[in-house]
NUDOPA-834978 format. One record per residue (C-alpha): x, y, z; residue in three letters. Coordinates in steps of 0.05 Angstrom, whole numbers, plus 32768, in hexadecimal, padded with zeros to 4 digits. Example, Ala and Ser with C-alpha at 12.3 -4.5 7.8 and 13.67 -1.06 7.14 Angstrom:
residues 2
80F67FA6809CALA81117FEB808FSER
end
This chain:
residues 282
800080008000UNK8040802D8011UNK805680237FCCUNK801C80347FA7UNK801680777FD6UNK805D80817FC6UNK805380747F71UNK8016809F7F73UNK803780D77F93UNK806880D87F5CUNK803780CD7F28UNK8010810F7F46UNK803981407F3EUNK806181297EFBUNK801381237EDDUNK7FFC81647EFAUNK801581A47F06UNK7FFE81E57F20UNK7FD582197EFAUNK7FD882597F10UNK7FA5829E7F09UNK7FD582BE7ED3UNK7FCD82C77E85UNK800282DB7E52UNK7FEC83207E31UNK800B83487E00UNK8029838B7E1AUNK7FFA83C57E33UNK803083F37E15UNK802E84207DD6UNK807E84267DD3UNK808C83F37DB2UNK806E83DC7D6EUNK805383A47D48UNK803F83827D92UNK801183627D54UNK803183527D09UNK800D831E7CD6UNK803B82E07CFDUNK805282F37D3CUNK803C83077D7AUNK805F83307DB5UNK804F83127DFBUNK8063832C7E3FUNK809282FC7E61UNK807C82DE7EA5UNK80A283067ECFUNK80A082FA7F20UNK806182BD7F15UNK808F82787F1AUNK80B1826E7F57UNK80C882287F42UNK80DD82077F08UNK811682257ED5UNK8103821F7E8BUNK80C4824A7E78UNK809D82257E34UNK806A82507E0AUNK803882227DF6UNK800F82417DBCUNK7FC782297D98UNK7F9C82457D64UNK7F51825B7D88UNK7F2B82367D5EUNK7F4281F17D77UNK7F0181CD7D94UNK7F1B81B27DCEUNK7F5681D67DF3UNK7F7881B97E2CUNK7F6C81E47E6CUNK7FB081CA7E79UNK7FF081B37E67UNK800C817E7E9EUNK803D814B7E8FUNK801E812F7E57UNK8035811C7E0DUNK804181617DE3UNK803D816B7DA0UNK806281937D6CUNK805981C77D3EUNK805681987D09UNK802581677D28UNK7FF4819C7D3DUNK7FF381BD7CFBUNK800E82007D16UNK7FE181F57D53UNK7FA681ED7D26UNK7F9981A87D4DUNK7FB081B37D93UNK7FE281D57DB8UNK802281D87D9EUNK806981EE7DCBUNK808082257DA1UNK80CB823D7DCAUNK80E082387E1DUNK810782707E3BUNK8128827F7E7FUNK8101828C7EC0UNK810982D87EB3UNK812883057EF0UNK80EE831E7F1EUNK80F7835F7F1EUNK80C3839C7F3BUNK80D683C47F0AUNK809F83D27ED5UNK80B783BB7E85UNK80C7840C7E70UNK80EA840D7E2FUNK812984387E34UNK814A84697E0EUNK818C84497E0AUNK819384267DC5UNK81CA83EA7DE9UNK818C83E07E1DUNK815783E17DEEUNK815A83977DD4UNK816F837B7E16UNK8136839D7E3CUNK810583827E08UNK811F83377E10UNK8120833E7E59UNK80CE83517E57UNK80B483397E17UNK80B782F97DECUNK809B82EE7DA6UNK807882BE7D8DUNK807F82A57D3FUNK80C882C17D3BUNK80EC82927D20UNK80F4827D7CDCUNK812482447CD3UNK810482097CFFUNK80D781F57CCAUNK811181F27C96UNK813C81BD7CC2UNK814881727CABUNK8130815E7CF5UNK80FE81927D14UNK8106819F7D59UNK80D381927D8CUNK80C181D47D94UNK80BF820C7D5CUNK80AC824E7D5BUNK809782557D1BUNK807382987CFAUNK802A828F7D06UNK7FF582937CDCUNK7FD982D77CC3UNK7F9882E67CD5UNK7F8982AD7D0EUNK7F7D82B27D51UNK7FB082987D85UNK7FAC827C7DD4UNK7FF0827F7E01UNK800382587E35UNK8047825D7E60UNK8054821C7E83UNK8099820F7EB3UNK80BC81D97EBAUNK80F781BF7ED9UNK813381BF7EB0UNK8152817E7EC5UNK811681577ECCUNK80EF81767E93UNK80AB816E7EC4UNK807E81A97EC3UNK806D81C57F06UNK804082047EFFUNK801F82217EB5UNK7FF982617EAFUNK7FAE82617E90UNK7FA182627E42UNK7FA882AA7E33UNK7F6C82D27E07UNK7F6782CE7DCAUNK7F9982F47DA2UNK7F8C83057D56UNK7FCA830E7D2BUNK7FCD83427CF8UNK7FAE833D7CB2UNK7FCE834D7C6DUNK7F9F83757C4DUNK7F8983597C03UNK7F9383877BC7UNK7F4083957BC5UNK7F4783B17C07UNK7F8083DF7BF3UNK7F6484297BE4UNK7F5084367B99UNK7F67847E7BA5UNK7FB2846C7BBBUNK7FB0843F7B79UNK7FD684567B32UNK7FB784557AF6UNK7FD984407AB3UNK7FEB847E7AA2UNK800C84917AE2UNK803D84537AD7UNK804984617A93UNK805C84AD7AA3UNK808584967ADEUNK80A0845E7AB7UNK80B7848F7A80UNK80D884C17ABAUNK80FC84907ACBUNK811B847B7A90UNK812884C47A85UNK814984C77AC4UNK817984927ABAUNK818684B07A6FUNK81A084F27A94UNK81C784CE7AC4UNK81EC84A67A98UNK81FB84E07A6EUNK820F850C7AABUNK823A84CA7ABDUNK825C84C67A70UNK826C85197A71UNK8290850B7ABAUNK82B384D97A9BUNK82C885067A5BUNK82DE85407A8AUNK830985137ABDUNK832984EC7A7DUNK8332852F7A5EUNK835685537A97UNK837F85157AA1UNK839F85187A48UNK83AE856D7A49UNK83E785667A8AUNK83FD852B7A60UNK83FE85587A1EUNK842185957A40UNK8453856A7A67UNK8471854D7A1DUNK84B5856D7A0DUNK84A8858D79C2UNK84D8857D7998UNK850E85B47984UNK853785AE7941UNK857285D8792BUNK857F85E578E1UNK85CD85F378E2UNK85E8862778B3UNK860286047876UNK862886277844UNK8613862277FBUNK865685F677E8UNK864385F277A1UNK864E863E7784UNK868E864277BFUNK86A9860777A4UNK8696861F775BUNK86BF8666776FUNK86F9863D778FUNK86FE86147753UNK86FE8650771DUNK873686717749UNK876286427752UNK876486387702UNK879F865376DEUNK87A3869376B2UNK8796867E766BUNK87C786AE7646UNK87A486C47601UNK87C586E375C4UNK87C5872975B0UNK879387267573UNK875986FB75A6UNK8765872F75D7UNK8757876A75A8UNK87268740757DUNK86E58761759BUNK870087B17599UNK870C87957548UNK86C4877A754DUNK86A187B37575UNK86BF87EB753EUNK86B087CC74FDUNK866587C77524UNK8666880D752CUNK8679881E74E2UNK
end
């Protein structure tokens, strides 16, 4: 009888666990944004609510699931993949520290280095992450982006870290609608452009790139331009001397007629033109 006593106590409390008065909310604050996008949600961490336990899980599941757990316990949990993105049942989407209790209030601060870490010391997101759902071997939790549109329930259960056994889990939060991409009938027929806007802007544009290459191509000229004349004025111009040449032929010709001897003629060829020139003038 001792035994089964015994054996039942430790089937209690690794079957059950404790469910406190508390619900995970998103933010009452307006300085921060997009608390809400189309596949995540911003939830404020459970700060000073478990007293035991180390490893925080978020447990997540879409609102329209018939039958929803009131809670957790120790019993078999199923994936993303297996619930269908919590379309099915709850699903543990990512675990987290016991955060600090502090009795400070979550203020966002000024500092840019304390921004981040005061945000990830009050707030976790749910859907953030991107890459579970493109591994060989999915883990057994993923926090995969949620689906647009759809209404989510939150849970935070604790657990202990060596054991894995959840002691104490908060209530299923309210329902919490995510964001919806609006369709292009809802967008406004005023903000639209007509054909004629995109063929005029379509046109500027191609003008615009016209001029800029052409103010590109006259850069181009200038710069290659200023870069040839130092190259021009730099070149030594050539300088040729014409020396002074002496016409050898008619010195040579006067040199040669000098230097010929006296040609000694006779008496009557001497006087042969005064004979000549006087019988002309009779």
């Amino acid at each position: 009888m001792k035994i089964v006593l015994f054996l039942f106590g430790l089937w209690i409390p690794s079957a059950f666990c404790v469910v406190i008065k508390v619900k995970p909310e998103v933010p009452p604050t307006r300085e921060i944004r997009a608390l809400r996008t189309t596949t995540t949600i911003t939830l404020t961490k459970p700060i000073c609510v478990f007293t035991n336990g180390t490893v925080v899980d978020v447990f997540g599941v879409q609102a329209t699931v018939n039958s929803i757990p009131n809670a957790i316990g120790n019993s078999s949990i199923r994936t993303y993949q297996q619930t269908k993105g919590g379309a099915t049942g709850p699903y543990r989407a990512a675990s987290f520290g016991i955060p600090t209790c502090t009795s400070s209030p979550f203020m966002l601060s000024t500092d840019p280095l304390r921004i981040q870490a005061e945000i990830d010391e009050y707030l976790f997101r749910v859907g953030d992450d991107v890459q579970c759902l493109r591994q060989i071997n999915p883990p057994n939790k993923c926090n995969a982006p949620l689906t647009a549109g759809v209404k989510y329930r939150f849970k935070y259960a604790v657990r202990n870290g060596s054991t894995n056994v959840y002691l104490t889990e908060t209530l299923w939060s309210d329902s919490i609608a995510l964001l919806e991409a609006p369709g292009p009938t809802v967008i406004d027929p005023a903000g639209r452009s007509t054909g004629g806007m995109v063929v005029i802007t379509t046109i500027l544009v191609i003008l615009l790139f016209l001029l800029l290459c052409a103010f590109v191509t006259l850069l181009m000229s200038i710069f290659c331009l200023r870069k040839e004349i130092p190259a021009v004025e730099q070149r030594p111009t050539p300088v040729s001397y014409v020396a002074h040449k002496k016409h050898l032929d008619f010195s040579q010709h006067m040199y040669a007629e000098a230097s010929k001897p006296a040609v000694q003629q006779s008496s009557e060829e001497r006087y042969q033109p005064t004979i000549e020139s006087i019988q002309g003038s009779e």
